[in-house]
C-alpha positions as CSV (number, residue, x, y, z in Angstrom):
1,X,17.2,1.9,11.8
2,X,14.5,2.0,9.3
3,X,15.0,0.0,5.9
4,X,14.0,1.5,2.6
5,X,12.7,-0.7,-0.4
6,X,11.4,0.7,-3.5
7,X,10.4,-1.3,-6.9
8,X,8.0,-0.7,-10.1
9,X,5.9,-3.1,-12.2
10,X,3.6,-1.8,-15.1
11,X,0.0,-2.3,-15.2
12,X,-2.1,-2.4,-18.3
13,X,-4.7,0.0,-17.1
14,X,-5.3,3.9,-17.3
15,X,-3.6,6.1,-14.1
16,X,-7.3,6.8,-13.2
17,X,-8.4,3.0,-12.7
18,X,-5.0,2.2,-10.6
19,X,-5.7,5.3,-8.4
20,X,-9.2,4.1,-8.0
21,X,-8.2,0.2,-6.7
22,X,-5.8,1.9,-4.7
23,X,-8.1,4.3,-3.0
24,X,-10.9,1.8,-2.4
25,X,-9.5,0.5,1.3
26,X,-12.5,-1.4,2.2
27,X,-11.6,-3.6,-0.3
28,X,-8.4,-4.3,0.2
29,X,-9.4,-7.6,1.8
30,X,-10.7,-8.9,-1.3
31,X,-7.4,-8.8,-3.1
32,X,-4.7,-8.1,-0.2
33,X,-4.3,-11.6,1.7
34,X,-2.6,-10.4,4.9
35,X,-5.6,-8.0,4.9
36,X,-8.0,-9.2,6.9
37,X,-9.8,-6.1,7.8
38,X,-9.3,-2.4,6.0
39,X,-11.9,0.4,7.8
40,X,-11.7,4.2,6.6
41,X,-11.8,6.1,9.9
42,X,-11.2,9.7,8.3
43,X,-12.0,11.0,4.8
44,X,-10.8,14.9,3.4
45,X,-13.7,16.8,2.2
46,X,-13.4,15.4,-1.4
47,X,-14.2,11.9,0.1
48,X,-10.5,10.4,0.2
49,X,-9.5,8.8,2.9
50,X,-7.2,10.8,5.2
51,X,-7.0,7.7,8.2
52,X,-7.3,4.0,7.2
53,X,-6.9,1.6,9.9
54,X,-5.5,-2.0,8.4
55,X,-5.7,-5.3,10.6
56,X,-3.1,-7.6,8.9
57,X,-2.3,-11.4,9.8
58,X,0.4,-13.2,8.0
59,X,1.1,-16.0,9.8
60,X,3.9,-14.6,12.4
61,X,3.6,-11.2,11.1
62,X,0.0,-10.1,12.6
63,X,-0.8,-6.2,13.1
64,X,-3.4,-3.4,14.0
65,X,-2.3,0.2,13.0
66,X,-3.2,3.4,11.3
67,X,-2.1,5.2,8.0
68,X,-2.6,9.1,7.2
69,X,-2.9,9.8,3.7
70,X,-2.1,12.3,1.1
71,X,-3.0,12.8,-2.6
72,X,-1.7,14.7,-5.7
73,X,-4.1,16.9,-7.0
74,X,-4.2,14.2,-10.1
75,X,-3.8,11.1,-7.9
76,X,-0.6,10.3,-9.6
77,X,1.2,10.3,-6.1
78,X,-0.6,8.8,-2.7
79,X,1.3,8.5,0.4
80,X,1.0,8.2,3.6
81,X,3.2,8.0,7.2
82,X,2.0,5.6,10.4
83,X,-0.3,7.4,12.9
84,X,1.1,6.0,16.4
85,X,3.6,3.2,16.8
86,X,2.7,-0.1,16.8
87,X,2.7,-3.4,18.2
88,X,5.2,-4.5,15.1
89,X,5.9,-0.9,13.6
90,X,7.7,2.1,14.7
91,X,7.7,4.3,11.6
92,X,6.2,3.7,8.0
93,X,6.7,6.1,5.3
94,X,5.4,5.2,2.1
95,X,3.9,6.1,-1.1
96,X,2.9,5.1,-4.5
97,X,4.0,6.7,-7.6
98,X,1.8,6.5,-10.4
99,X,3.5,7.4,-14.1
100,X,1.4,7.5,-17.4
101,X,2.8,5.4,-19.8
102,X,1.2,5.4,-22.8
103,X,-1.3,3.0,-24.8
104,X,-3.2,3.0,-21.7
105,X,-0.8,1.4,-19.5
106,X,1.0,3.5,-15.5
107,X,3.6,2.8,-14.4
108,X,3.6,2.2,-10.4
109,X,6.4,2.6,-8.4
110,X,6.3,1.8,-4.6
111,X,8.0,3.2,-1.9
112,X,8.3,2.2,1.7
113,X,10.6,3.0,4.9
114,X,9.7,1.0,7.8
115,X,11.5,0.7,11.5
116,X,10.2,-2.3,13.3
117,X,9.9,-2.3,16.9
118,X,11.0,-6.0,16.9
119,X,14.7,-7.2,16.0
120,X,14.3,-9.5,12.9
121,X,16.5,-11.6,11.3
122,X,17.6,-10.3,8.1
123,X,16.3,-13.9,6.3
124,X,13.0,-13.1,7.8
125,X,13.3,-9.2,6.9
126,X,13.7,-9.7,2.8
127,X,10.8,-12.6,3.3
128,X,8.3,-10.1,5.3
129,X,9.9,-6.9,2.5
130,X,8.8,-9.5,-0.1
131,X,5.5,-10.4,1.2
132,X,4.7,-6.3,1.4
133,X,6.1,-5.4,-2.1
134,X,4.0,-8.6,-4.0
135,X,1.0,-7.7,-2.5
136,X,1.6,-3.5,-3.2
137,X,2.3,-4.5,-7.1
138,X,1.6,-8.1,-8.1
139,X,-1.6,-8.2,-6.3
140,X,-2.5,-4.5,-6.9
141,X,-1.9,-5.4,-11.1
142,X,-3.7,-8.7,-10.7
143,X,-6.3,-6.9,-9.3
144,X,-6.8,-3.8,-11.7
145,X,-6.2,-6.0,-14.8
146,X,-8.5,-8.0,-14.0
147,X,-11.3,-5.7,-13.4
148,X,-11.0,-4.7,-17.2
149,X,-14.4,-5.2,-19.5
């Protein structure tokens, strides 16, 4: 049965910067630590990606799979749904919601439904949940704020 998990955080930075950190894969590695390798395989004809393949290692959570995306027309909405199962993964939905909310600040709200092919022990489920939504919104602000001039 695949779990659900969705939480927000604001970032003090335009809609257009977060959409940009979170559309640069390739360097995911540089603010992502489970990310140890982030390669575009696909891009749409505007130059987004359409297929990212992410090699992840976090301690006993390790992984190699592949994420097809899609875009709203004004980037405020990027999701995306797993390729092929996985060695760890048999289904992940997600998506980020981007919300303008004034003075120059979005609000992000994360999204994601994952079924594991492994049993896990609901202690080491909210950890690895936790581990997924730091990184996808502490991580992600710590990176975009701190890109600011």
């Amino acid at each position: 049965m695949a779990d659900t998990s969705t939480q927000s955080i604001q970032v003090q930075a335009p809609l257009d910067q977060v959409a940009a950190v979170i559309c640069d894969f390739p360097r995911y590695p540089e603010w992502a630590d489970a990310m140890k390798r982030v390669e575009v395989l696909e891009e749409y004809d505007d130059g987004y990606a359409a297929q990212v393949r992410f090699v992840i290692d976090a301690g006993p959570l390790s992984d190699d799979y592949t994420l097809e995306y899609a875009y709203a027309d004004d980037l405020s909405r990027i999701e995306w749904h797993l390729v092929t199962p996985s060695k760890m993964q048999k289904m992940l939905n997600g998506s980020y919601d981007l919300v303008d909310a004034g003075g120059g600040t979005t609000e992000v709200t994360y999204s994601l439904e994952v079924e594991l092919n492994i049993g896990m022990l609901g202690m080491f489920k909210r950890k690895a949940e936790k581990m997924i939504m730091d990184t996808a919104l502490k991580e992600l602000k710590r990176r975009v704020e701190g890109q600011k001039a």
